[in-house]
N, C-alpha and C positions, 0 to 999 in steps of 0.2 A: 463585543463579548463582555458579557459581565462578568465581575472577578469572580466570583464563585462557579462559573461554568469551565467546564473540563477543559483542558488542553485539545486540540484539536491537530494531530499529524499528518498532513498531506504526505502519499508517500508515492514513489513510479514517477513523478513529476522530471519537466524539463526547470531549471530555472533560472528565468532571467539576470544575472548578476557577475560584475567581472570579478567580485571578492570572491565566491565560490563557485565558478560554473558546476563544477561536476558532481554537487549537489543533487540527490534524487529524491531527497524527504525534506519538511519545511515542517517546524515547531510553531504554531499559532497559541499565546498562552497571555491572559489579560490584557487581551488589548494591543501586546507586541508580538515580531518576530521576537521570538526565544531563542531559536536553532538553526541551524541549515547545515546539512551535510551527509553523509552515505545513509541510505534505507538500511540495510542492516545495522547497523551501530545505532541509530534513533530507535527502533524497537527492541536494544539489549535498555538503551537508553530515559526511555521513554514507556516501559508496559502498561500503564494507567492512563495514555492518551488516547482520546476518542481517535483512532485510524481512521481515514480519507480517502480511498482506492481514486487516486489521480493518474492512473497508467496511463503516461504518452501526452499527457497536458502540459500547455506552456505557462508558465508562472510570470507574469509580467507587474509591475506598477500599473497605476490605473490609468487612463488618459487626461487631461484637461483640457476640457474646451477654452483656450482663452478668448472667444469673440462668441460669448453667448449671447443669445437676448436678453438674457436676466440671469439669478443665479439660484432660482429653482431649480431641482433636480430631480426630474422626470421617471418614472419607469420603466421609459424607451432609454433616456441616455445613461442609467444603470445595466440596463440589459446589452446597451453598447461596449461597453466597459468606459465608460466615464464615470470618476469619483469625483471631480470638482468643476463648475462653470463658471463663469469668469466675464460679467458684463461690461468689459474693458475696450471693445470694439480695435479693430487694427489699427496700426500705426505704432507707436512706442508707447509702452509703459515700463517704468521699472530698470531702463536701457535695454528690453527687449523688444525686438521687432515681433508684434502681433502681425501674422499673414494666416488668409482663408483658401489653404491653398488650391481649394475645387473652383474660387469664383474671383481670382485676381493672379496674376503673374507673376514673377518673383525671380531675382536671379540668388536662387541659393545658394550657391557655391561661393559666389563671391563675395554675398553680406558675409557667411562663414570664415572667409579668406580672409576678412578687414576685422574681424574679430567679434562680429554682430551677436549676440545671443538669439535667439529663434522662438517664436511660440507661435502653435498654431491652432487653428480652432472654425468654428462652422460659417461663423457668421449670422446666424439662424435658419440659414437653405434649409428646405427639408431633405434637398437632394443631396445635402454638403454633413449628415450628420453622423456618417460612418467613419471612425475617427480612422481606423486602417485607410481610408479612401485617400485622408490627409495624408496620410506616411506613402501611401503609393503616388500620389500627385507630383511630391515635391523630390522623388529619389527614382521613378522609373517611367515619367510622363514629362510634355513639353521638350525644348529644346534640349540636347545631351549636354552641352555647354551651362547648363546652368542645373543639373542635377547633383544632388547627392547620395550620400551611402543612406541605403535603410537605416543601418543605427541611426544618424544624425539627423534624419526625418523622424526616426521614432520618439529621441532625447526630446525633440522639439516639440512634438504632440503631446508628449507626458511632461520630463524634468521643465518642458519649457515653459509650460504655464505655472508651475509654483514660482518660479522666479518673477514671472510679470506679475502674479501678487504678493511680490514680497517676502513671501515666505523662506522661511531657513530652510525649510522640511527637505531632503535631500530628493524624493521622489524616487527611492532606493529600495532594494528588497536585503537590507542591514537587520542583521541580528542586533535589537535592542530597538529597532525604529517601529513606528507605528505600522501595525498591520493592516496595510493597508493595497488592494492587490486584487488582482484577475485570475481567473481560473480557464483557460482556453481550449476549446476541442481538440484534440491532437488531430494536424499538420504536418506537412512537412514543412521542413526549418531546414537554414541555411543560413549564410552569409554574403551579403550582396554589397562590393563596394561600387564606388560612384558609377555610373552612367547603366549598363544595360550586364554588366560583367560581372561573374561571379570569382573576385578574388579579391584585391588586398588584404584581407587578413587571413588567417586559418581557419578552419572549421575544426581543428582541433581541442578539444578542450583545453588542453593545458595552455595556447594562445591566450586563455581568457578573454576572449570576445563571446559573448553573449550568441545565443541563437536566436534570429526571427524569423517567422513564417513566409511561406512562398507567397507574394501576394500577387503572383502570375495567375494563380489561382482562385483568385476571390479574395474574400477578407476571412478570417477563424468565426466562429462563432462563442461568445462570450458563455461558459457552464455558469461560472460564476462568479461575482462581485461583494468584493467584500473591503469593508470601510470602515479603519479603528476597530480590528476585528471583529465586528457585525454584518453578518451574512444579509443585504441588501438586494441582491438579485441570487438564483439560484435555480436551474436547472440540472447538477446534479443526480441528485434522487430521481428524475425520470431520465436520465439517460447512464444510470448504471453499466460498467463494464461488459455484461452479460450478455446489453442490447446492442454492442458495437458490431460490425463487422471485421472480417480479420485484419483489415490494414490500418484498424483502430477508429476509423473513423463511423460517428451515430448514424 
């Protein structure tokens, strides 16, 4: 988003983060998160931002591939929700463990347990490039003994590849960090810890655990992608509120 382009309010939204779960509106303004917190008080807050009708969208960080083939960035693996690719291939970088976890084995639980940090990514499969597919691989597929929580399959897909490059960037939906982030078809959401179970944490908001999607059910499908506040994939505008059916979904 260039400086001189409007603020931009997503509002109705779910969003991804344990500083504000209960968050329903998101400030996009030069380039950074500005704001995050109740839909009402953003629009006392806010009246001169471009409004964003996100009713029932999940708000995530972007994905990164860390086992790309290269680190072009496609208009399939934008339209996936991947913001960064990462031609780092498996094994370690960075002291993270790069695993492809649609086309190799892996005991998660336990590199986790030894204190491994995790990044995960395609490899180049074509069948391997649905980055949900990764988060459902390594937290609801294979052995139960070696599965983890959704969250710590999702950390892994997203936070886990800035760290195997390097990078500081927190891979955070932080008021003040780069806007940088997913816009998700409304889901249903829940909380899945390890093996096939739905509990150790709350689903309470004020738990502050984060909500992710049911991935019993498929993968979400990405509305939108957006990188250093620049709108890069966007389906939005054809699938307006209007056109949903009543359980929210296109």
């Amino acid at each position: 988003m260039s400086p001189t382009a409007p603020a931009q309010l997503y509002t109705g939204i779910v969003l991804y983060s344990t500083a504000d779960p209960e968050a329903s509106a998101m400030l996009v303004d030069g380039g950074l998160i500005a704001w995050a917190g109740p839909e009402d008080s953003a629009r006392v807050l806010f009246p001169d931002a471009q409004a964003i009708d996100a009713t029932g969208c999940l708000l995530t960080p972007g994905f990164v591939d860390a086992a790309a083939p290269d680190d072009a960035m496609p208009a399939a693996s934008l339209a996936r929700g991947i913001v960064r690719r990462l031609p780092v291939g498996t094994g370690a970088s960075e002291g993270v463990r790069v695993i492809t976890p649609l086309t190799e084995q892996a005991d998660y639980r336990a590199l986790l347990a030894e204190g491994v940090p995790l990044a995960f990514g395609s490899g180049g499969a074509p069948d391997a490039a649905d980055p949900w597919a990764w988060v459902r691989a390594a937290a609801q597929e294979g052995p139960l003994e070696h599965r983890i929580s959704d969250r710590a399959a999702f950390l892994a897909a997203t936070r886990g590849g800035h760290r195997a490059a390097g990078d500081r960037a927190p891979g955070s939906l932080l008021t003040g960090e780069e806007a940088t982030f997913v816009v998700w078809e409304p889901w249903d959401l829940t909380v899945r810890g390890q093996g096939e179970q739905f509990e150790t944490w709350s689903t309470d908001p004020r738990s502050r655990t984060p909500l992710l999607p049911d991935l019993a059910k498929g993968s979400p499908r990405a509305l939108r992608t957006v990188i250093g506040g620049e709108v890069v994939h966007d389906l939005m505008m054809q699938d307006a509120p209007s056109d949903r059916t009543e359980d929210g979904r296109p």
